[in-house]
BAKOL-114888 format. One record per residue (C-alpha): residue in three letters; x, y, z. Coordinates in nm, 2 decimals. Layout:
! residues N
REC code      x      y      z
REC  ALA      X      Y      Z
...
***
This chain:
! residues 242
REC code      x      y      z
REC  UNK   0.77 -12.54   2.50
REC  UNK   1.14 -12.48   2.56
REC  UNK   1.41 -12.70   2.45
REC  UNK   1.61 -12.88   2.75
REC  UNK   1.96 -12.70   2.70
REC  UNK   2.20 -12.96   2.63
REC  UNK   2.60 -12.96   2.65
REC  UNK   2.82 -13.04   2.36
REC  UNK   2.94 -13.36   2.49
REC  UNK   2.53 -13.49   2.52
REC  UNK   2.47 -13.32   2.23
REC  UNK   2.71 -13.62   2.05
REC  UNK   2.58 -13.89   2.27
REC  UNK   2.27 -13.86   2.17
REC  UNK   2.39 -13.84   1.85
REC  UNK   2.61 -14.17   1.86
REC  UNK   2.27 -14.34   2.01
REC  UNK   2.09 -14.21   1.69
REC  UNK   2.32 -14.33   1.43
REC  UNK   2.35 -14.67   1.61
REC  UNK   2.00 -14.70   1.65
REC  UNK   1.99 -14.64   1.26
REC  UNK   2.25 -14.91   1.17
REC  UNK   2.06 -15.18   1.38
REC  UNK   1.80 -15.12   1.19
REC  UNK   2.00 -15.07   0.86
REC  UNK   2.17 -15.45   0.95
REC  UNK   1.81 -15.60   1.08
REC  UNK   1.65 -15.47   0.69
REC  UNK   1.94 -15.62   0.53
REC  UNK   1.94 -15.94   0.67
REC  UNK   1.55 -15.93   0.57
REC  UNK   1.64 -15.82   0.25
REC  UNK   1.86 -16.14   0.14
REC  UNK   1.55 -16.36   0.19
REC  UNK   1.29 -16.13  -0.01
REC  UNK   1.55 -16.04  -0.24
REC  UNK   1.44 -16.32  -0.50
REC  UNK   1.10 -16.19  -0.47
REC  UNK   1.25 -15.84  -0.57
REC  UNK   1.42 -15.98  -0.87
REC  UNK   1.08 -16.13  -1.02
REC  UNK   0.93 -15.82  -0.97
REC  UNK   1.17 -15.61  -1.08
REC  UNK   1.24 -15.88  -1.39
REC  UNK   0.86 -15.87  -1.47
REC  UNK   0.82 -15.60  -1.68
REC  UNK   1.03 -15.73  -1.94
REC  UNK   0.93 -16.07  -1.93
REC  UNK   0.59 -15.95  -1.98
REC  UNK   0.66 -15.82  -2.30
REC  UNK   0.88 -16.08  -2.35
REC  UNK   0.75 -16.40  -2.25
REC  UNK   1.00 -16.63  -2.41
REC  UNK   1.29 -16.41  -2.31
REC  UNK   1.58 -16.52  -2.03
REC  UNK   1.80 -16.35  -1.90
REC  UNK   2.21 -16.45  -1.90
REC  UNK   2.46 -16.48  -1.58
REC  UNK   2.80 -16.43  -1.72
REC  UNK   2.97 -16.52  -1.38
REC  UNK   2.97 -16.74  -1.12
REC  UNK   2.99 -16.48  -0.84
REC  UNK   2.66 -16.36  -1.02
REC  UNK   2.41 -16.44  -0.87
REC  UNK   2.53 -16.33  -0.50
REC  UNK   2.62 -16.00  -0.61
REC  UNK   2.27 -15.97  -0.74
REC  UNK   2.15 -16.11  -0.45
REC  UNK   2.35 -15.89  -0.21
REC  UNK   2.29 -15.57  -0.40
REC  UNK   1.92 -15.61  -0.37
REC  UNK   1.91 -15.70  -0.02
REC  UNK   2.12 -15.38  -0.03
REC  UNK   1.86 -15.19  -0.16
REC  UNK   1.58 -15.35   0.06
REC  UNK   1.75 -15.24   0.36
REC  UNK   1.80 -14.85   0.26
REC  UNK   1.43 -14.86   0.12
REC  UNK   1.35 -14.97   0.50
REC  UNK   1.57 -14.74   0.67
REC  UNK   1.57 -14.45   0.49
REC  UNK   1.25 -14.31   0.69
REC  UNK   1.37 -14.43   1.00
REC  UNK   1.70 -14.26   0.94
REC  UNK   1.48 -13.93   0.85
REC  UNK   1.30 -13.93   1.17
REC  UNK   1.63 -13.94   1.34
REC  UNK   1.76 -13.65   1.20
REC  UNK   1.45 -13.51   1.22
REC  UNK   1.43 -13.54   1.57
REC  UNK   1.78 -13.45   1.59
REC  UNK   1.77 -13.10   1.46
REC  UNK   1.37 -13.03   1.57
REC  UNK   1.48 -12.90   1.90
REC  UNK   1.71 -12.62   1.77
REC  UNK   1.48 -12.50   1.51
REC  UNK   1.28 -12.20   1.52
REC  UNK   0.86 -12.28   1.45
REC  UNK   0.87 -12.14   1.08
REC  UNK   1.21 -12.37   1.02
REC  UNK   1.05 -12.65   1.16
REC  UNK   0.72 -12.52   0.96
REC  UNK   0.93 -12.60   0.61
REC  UNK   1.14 -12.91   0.74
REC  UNK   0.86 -13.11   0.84
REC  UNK   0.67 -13.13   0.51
REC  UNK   1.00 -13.18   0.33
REC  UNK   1.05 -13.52   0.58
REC  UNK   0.71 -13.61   0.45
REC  UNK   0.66 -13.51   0.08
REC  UNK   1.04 -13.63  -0.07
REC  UNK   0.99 -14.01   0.00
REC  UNK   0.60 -13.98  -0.15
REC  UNK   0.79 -13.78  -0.47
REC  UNK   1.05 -14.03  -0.47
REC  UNK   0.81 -14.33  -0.49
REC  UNK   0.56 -14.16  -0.77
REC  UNK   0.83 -14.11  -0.96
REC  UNK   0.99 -14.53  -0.89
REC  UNK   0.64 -14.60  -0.99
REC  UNK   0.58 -14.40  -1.30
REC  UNK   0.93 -14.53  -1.44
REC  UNK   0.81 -14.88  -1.33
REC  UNK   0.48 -14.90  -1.48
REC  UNK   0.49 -14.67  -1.78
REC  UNK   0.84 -14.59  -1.88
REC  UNK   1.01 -14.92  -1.85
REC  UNK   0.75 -15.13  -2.13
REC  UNK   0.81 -14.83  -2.39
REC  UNK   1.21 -14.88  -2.35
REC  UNK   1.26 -15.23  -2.28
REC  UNK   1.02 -15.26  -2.60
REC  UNK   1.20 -15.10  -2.80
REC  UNK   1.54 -15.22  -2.73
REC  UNK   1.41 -15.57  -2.83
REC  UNK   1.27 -15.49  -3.11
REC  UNK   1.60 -15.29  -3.21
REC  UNK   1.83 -15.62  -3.10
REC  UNK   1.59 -15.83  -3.26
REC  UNK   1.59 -15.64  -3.58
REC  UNK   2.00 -15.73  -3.61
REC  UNK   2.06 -15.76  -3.94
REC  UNK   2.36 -16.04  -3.89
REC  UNK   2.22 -16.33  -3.69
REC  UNK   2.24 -16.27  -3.32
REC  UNK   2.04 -16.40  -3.02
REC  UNK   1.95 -16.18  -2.76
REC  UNK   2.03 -16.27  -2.38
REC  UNK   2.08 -15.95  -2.16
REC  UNK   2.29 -15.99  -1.89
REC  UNK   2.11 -16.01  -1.56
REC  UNK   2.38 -15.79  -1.40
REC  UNK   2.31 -15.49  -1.66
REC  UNK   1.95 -15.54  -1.67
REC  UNK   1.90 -15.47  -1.28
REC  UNK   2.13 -15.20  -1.25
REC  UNK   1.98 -15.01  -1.58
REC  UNK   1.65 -15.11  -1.41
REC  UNK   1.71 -14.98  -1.06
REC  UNK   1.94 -14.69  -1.19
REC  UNK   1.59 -14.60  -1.39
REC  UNK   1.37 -14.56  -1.11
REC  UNK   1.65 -14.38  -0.92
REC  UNK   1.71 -14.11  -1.21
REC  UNK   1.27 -14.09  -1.21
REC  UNK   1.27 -14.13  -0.82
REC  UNK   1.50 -13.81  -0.84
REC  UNK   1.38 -13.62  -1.11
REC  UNK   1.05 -13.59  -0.96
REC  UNK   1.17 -13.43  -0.59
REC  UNK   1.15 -13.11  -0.85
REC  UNK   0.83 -12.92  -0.68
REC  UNK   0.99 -12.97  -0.36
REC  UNK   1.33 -12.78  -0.47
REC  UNK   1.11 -12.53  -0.58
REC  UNK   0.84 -12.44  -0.31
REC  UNK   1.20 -12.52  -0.07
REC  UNK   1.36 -12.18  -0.28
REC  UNK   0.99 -11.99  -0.24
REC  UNK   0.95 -12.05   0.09
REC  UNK   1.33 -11.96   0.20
REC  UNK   1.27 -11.63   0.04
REC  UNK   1.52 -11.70  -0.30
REC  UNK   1.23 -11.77  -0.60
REC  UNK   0.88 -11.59  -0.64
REC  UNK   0.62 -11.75  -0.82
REC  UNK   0.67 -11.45  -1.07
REC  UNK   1.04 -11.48  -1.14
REC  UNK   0.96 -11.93  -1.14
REC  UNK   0.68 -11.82  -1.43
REC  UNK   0.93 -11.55  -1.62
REC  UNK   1.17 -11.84  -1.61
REC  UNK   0.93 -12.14  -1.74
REC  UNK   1.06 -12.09  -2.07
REC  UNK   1.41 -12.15  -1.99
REC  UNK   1.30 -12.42  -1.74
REC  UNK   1.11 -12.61  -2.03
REC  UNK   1.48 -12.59  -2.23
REC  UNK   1.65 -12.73  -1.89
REC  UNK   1.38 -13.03  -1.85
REC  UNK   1.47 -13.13  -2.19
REC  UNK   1.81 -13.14  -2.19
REC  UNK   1.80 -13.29  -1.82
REC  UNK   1.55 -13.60  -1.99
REC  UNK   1.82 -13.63  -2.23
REC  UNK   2.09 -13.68  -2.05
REC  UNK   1.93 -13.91  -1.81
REC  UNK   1.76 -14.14  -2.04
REC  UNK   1.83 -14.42  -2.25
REC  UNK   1.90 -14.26  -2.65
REC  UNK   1.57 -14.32  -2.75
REC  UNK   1.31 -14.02  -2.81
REC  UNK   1.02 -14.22  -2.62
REC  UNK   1.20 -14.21  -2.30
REC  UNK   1.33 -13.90  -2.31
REC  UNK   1.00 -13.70  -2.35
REC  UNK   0.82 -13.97  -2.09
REC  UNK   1.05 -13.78  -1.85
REC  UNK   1.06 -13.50  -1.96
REC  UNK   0.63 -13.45  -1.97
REC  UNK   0.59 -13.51  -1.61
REC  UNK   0.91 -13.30  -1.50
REC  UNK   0.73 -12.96  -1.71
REC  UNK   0.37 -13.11  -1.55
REC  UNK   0.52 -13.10  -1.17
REC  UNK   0.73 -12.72  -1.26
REC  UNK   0.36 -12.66  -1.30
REC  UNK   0.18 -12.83  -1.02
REC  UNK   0.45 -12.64  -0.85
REC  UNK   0.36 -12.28  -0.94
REC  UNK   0.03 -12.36  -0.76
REC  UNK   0.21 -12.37  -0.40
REC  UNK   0.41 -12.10  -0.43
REC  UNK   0.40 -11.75  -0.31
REC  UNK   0.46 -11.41  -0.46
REC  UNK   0.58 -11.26  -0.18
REC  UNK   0.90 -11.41  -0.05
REC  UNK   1.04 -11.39   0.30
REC  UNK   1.38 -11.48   0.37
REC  UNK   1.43 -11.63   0.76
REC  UNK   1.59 -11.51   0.97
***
């Protein structure tokens, strides 16, 4: 089937109608957000108070506990749109695509939010009780009396700034099938490279984590395990598009 030739002029209205339709929906999930956003805060507080049962957490301004507020209802509303926002451009750009384009820009649409949310989770569940463990245990370990009350602005925005950097980190095996498949990296030259790669996944885990060795290398494992997992979907032979 043909795409219906459009002029430049429709071409931007439809464009305009996409992006507004994407704000409504941007401004409907953030008014949503700012009543589930105390529900977010309890689950995003829970897995340090569940390794620290007894522990609160400080508000050092009044404005405090809007901005927290606000900035999760934020956050709500781009989780929520985000996919919509996708399909538009999707939908968009589909048209003027060739099949083999739309072949690799389909899956991408599909596997980056999935990549994003294993790696949200895997920070969530598995990194964060290692970390926020042992920064208590390093605070509490003060050797001048001291009582610890993190600030609840710095805790959420470590927190969420966590399972961005994870949510990120793990869109790896889609860069690199996205190079295969556009002709630029063999699966020969990704495995003469895995060496170098290894060093790269390091120094990446390093720089993204907190200064602790636990973190660091409970990136840095699944980064190397998906570089792997992502050998097994590429091809030797490359062909660039045309």
């Amino acid at each position: 089937m043909t795409a219906r030739r459009m002029t430049l002029g429709q071409h931007f209205a439809e464009l305009r109608r996409r992006i507004l339709w994407t704000l409504a929906v941007f401004i409907v999930a953030l008014i949503c957000g700012w009543y589930v956003s105390p529900f977010l805060q309890e689950i995003i507080t829970a897995p340090l108070f569940d390794i620290w049962p007894d522990g609160e957490l400080l508000y050092t301004g009044l404005t405090d506990g809007l901005m927290i507020r606000f900035s999760l209802a934020v956050l709500f509303a781009m989780f929520i749109t985000t996919p919509f926002a996708m399909w538009q451009i999707w939908a968009f750009v589909a048209p003027g695509l060739h099949r083999r384009e739309r072949g690799i820009v389909w899956p991408i649409l599909i596997a980056s939010p999935i990549l994003f949310l294993m790696g949200a989770v895997f920070a969530f569940y598995i990194l964060f009780p290692f970390v926020f463990g042992f920064f208590l245990e390093l605070n509490m370990a003060s050797p001048v009396p001291s009582v610890v009350l993190p600030a609840a602005t710095d805790y959420l925005s470590f927190s969420i700034g966590m399972l961005k950097v994870f949510g990120i980190a793990f869109q790896l095996p889609l860069l690199l099938v996205i190079l295969n498949r556009v002709g630029i990296l063999s699966r020969a030259r990704a495995v003469k490279m895995r060496r170098y790669a290894i060093v790269l996944i390091v120094i990446v885990a390093a720089v993204l984590t907190p200064p602790d060795v636990v973190s660091q290398i409970l990136l840095a494992l699944p980064m190397w395990g998906l570089f792997e997992l992502s050998l097994l979907f590429m091809r030797d032979d490359v062909q660039k598009i045309e």
